[in-house]
mmCIF file of the N, C-alpha and C atoms, coordinates in Angstrom:
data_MODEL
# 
_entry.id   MODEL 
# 
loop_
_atom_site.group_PDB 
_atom_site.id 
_atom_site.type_symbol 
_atom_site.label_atom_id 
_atom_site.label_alt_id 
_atom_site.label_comp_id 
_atom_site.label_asym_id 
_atom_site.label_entity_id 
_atom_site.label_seq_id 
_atom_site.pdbx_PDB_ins_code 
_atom_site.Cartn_x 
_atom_site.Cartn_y 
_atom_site.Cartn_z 
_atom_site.occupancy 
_atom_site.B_iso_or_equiv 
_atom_site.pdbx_formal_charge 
_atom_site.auth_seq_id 
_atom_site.auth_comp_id 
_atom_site.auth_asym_id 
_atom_site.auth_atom_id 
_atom_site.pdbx_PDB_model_num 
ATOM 1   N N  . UNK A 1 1  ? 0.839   -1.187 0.000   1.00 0.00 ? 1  UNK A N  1 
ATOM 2   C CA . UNK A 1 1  ? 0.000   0.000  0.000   1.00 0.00 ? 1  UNK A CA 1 
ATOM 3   C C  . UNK A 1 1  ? 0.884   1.251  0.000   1.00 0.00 ? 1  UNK A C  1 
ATOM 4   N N  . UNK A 1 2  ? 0.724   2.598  -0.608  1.00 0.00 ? 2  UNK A N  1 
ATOM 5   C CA . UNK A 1 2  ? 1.075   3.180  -0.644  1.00 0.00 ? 2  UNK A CA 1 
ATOM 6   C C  . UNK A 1 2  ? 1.104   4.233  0.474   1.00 0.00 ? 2  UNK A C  1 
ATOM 7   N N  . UNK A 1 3  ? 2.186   4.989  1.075   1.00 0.00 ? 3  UNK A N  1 
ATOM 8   C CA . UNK A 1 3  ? 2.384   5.869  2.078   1.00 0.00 ? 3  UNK A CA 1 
ATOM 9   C C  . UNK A 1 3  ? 2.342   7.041  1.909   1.00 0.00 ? 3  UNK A C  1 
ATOM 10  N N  . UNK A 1 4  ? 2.287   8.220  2.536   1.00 0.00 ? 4  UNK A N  1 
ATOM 11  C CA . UNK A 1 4  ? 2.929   9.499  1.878   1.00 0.00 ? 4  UNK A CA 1 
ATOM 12  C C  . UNK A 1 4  ? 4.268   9.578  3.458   1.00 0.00 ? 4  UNK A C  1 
ATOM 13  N N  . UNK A 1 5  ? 5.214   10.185 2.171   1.00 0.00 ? 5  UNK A N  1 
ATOM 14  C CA . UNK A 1 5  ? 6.707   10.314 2.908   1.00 0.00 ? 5  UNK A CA 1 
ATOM 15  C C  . UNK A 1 5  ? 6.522   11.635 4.192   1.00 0.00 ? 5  UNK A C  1 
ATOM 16  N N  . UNK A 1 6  ? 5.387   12.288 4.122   1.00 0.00 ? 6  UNK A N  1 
ATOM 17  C CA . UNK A 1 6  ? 5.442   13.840 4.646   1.00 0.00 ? 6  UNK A CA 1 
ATOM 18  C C  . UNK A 1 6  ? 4.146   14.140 4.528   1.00 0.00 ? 6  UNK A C  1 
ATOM 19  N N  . UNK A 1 7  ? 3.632   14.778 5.642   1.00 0.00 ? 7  UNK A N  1 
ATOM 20  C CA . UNK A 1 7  ? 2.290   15.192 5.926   1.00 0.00 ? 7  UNK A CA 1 
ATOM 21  C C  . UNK A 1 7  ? 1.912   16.352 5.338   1.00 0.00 ? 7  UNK A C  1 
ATOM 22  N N  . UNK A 1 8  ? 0.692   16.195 4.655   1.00 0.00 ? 8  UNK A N  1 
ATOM 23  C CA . UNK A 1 8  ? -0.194  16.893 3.945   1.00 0.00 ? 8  UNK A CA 1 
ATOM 24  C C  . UNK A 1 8  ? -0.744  17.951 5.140   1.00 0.00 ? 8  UNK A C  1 
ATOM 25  N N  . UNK A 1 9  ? -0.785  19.084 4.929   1.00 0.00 ? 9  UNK A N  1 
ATOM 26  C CA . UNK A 1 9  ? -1.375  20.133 5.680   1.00 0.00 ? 9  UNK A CA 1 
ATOM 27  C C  . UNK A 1 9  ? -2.599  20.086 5.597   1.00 0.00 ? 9  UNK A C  1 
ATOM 28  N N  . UNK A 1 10 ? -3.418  20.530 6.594   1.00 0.00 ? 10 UNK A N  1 
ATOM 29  C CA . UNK A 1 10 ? -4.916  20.830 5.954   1.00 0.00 ? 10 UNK A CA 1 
ATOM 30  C C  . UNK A 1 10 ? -5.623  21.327 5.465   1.00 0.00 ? 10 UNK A C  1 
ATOM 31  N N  . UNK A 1 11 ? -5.222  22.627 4.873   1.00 0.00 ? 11 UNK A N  1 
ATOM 32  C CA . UNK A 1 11 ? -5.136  23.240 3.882   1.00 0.00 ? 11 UNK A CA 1 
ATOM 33  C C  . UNK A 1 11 ? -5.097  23.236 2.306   1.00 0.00 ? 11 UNK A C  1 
ATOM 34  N N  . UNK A 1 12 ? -4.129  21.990 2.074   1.00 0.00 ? 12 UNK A N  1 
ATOM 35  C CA . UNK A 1 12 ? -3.978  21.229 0.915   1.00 0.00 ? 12 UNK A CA 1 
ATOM 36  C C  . UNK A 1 12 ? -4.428  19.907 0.900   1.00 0.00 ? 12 UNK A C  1 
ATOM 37  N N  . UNK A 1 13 ? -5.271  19.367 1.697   1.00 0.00 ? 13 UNK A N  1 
ATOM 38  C CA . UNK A 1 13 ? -6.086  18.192 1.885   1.00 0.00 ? 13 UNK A CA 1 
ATOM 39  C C  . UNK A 1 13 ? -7.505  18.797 1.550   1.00 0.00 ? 13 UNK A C  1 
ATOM 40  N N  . UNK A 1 14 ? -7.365  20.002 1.870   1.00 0.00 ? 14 UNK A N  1 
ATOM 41  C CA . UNK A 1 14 ? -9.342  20.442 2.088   1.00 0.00 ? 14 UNK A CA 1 
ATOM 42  C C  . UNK A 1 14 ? -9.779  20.934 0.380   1.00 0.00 ? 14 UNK A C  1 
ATOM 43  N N  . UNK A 1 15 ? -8.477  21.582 0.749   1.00 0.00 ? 15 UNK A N  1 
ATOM 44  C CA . UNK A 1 15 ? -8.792  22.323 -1.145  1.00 0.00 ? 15 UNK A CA 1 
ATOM 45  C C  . UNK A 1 15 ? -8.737  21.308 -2.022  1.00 0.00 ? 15 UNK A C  1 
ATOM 46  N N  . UNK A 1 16 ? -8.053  20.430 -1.978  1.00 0.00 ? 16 UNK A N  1 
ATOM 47  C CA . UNK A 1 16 ? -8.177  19.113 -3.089  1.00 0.00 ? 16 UNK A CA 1 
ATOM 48  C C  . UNK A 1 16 ? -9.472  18.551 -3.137  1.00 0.00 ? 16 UNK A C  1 
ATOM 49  N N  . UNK A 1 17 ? -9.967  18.343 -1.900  1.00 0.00 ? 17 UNK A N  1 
ATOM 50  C CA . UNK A 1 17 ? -11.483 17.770 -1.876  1.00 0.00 ? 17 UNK A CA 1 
ATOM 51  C C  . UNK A 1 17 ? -11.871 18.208 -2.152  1.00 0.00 ? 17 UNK A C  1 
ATOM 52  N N  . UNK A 1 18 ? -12.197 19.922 -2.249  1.00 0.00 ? 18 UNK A N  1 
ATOM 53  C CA . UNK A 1 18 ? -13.051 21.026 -2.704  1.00 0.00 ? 18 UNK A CA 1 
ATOM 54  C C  . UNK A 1 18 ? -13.182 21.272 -4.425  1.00 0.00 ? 18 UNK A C  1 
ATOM 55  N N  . UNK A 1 19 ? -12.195 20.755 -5.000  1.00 0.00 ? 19 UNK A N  1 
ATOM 56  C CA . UNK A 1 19 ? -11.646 21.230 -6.320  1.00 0.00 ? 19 UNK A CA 1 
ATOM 57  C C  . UNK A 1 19 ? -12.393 19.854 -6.709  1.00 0.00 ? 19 UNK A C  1 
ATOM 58  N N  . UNK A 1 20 ? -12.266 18.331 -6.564  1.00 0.00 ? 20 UNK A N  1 
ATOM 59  C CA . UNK A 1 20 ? -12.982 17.337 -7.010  1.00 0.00 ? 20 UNK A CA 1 
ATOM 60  C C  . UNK A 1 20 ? -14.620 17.404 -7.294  1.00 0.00 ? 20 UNK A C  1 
ATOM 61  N N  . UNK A 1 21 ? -14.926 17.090 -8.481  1.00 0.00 ? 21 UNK A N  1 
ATOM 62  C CA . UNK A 1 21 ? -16.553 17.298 -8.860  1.00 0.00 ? 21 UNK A CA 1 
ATOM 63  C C  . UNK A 1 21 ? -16.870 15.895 -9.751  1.00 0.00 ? 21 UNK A C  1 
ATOM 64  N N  . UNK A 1 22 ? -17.885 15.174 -9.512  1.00 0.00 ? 22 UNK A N  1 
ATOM 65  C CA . UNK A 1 22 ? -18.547 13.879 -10.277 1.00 0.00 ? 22 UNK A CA 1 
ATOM 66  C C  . UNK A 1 22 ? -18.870 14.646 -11.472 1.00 0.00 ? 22 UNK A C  1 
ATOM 67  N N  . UNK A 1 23 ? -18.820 14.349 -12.984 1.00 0.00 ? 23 UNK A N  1 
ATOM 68  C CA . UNK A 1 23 ? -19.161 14.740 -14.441 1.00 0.00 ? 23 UNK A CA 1 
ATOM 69  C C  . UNK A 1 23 ? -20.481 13.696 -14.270 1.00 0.00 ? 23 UNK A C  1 
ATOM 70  N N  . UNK A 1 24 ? -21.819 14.670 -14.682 1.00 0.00 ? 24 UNK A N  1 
ATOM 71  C CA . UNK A 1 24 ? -22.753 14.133 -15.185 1.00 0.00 ? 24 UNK A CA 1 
ATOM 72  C C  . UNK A 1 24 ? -22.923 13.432 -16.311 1.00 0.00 ? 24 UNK A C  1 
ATOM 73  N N  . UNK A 1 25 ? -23.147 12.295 -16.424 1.00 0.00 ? 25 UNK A N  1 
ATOM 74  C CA . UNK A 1 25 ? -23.511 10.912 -16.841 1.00 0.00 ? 25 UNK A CA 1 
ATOM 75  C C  . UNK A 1 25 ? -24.008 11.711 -18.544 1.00 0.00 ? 25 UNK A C  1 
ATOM 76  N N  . UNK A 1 26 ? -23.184 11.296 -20.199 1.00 0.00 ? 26 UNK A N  1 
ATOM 77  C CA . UNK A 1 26 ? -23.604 12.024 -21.579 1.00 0.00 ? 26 UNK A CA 1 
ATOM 78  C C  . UNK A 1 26 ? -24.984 11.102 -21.375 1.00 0.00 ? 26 UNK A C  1 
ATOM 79  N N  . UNK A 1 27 ? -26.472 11.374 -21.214 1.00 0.00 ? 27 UNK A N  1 
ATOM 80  C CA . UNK A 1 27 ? -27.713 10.943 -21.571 1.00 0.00 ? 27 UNK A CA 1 
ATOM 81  C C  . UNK A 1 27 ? -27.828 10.780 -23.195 1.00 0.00 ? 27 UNK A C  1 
ATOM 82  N N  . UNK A 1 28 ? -28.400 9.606  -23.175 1.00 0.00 ? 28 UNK A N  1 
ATOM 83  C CA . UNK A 1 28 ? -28.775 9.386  -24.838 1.00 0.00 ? 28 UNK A CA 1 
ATOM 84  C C  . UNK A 1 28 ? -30.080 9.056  -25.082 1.00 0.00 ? 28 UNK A C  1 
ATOM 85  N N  . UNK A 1 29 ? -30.966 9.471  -25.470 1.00 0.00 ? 29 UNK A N  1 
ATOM 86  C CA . UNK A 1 29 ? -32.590 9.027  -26.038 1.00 0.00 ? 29 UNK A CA 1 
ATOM 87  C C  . UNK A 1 29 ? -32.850 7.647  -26.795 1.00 0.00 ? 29 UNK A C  1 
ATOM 88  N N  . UNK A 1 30 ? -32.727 6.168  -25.874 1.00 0.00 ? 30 UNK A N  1 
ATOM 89  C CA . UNK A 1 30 ? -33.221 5.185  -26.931 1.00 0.00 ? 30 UNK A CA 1 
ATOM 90  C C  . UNK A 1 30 ? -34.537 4.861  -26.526 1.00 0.00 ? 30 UNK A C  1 
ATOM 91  N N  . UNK A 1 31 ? -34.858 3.441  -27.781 1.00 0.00 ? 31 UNK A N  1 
ATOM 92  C CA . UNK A 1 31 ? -36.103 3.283  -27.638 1.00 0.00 ? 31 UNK A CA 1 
ATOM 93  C C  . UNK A 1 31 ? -35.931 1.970  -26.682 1.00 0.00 ? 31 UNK A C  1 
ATOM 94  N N  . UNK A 1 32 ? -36.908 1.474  -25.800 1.00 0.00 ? 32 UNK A N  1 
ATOM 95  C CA . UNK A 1 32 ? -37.146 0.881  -24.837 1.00 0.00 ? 32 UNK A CA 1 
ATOM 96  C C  . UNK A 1 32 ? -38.116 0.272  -24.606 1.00 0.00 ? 32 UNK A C  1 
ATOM 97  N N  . UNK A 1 33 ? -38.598 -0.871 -25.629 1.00 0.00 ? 33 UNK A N  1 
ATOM 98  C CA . UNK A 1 33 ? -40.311 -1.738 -25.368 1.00 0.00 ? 33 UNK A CA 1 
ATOM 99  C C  . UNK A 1 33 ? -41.333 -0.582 -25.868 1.00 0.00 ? 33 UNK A C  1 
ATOM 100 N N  . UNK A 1 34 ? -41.085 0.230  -26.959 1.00 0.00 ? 34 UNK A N  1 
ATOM 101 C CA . UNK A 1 34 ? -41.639 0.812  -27.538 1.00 0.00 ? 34 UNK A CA 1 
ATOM 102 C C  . UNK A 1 34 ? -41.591 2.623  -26.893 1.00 0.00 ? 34 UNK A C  1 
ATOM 103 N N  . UNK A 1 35 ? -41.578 2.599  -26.038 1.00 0.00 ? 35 UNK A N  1 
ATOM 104 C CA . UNK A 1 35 ? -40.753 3.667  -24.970 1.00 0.00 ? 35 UNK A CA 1 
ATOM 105 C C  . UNK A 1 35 ? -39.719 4.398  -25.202 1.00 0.00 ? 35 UNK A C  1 
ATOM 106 N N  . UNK A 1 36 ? -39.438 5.756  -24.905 1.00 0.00 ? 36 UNK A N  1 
ATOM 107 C CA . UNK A 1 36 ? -38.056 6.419  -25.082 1.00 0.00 ? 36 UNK A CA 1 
ATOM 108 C C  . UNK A 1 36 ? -37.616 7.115  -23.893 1.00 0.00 ? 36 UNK A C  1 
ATOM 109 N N  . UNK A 1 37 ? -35.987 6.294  -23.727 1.00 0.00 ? 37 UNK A N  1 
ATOM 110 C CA . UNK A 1 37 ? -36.015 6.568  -22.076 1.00 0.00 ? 37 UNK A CA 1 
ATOM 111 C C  . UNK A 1 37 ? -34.296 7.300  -22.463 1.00 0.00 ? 37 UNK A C  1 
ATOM 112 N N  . UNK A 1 38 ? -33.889 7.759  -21.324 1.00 0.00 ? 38 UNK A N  1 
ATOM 113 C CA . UNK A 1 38 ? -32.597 8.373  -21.532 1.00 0.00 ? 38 UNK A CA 1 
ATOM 114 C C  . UNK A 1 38 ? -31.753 7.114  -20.614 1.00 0.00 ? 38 UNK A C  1 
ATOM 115 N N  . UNK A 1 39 ? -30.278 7.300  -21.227 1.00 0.00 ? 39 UNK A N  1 
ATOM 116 C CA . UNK A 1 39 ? -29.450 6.020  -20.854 1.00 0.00 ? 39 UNK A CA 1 
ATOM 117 C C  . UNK A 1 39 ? -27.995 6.775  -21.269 1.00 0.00 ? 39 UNK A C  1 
ATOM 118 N N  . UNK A 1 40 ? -27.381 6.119  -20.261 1.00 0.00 ? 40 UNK A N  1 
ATOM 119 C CA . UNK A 1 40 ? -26.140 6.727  -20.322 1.00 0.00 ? 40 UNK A CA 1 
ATOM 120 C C  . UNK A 1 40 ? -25.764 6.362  -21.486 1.00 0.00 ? 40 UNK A C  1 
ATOM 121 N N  . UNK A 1 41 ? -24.300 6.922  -22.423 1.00 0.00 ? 41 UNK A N  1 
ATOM 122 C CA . UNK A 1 41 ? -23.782 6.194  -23.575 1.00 0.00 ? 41 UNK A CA 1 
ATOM 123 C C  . UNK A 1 41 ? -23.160 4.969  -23.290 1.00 0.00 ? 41 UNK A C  1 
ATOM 124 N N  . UNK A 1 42 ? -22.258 5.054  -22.254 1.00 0.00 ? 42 UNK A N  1 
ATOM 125 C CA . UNK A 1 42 ? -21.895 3.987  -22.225 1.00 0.00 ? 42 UNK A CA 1 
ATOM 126 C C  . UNK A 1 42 ? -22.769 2.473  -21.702 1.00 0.00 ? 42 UNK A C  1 
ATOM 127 N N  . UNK A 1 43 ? -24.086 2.603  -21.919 1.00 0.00 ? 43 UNK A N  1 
ATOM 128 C CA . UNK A 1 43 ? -24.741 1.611  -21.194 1.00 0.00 ? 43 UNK A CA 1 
ATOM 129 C C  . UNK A 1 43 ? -25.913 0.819  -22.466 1.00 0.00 ? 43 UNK A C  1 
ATOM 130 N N  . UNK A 1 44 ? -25.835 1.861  -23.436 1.00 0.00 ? 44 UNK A N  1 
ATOM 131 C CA . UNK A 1 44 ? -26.716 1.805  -24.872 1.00 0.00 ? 44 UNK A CA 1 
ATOM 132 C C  . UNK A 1 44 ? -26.430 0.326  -24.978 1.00 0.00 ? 44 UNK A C  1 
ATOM 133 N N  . UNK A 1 45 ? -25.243 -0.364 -25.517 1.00 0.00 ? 45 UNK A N  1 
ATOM 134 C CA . UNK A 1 45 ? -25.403 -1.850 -25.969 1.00 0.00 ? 45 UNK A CA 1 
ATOM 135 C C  . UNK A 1 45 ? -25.995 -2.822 -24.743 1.00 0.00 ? 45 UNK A C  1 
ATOM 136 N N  . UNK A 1 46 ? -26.377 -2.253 -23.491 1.00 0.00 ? 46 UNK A N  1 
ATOM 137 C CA . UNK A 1 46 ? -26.524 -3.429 -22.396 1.00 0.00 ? 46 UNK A CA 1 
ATOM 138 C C  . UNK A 1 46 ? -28.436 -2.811 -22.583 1.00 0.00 ? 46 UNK A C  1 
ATOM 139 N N  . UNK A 1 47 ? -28.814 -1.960 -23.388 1.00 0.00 ? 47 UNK A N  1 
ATOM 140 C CA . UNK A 1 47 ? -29.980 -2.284 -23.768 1.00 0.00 ? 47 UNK A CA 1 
ATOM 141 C C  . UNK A 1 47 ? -30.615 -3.190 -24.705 1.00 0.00 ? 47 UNK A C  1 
ATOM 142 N N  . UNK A 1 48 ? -29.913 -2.875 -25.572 1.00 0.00 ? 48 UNK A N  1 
ATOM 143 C CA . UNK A 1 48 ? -29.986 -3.460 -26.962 1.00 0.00 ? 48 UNK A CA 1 
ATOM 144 C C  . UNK A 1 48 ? -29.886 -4.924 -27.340 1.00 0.00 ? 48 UNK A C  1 
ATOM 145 N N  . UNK A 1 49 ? -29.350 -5.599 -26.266 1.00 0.00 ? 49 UNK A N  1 
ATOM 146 C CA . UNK A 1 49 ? -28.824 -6.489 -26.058 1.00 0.00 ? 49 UNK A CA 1 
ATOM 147 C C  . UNK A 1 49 ? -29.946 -8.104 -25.808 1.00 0.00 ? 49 UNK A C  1 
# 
């Protein structure tokens, strides 16, 4: 497992967390049992399927 050699201040622990953001999911419009539902892109062939 990895260590750190030297302690992180808290200052530069807080702002790193602060600066991190989740990217909303590209939505795509397929059809769905006759239905049109939104689906991530990467998830389109596990409909289709």
């Amino acid at each position: 497992m990895a260590v750190p050699k030297r302690k992180k201040s808290r200052s530069t622990t807080r702002s790193g967390r602060a600066r991190w953001k989740a990217t909303v999911p590209d939505l795509v419009p397929i059809k769905v049992d006759g239905g049109t539902r939104l689906v991530p892109r990467r998830l389109i062939r596990h409909f289709h399927s």
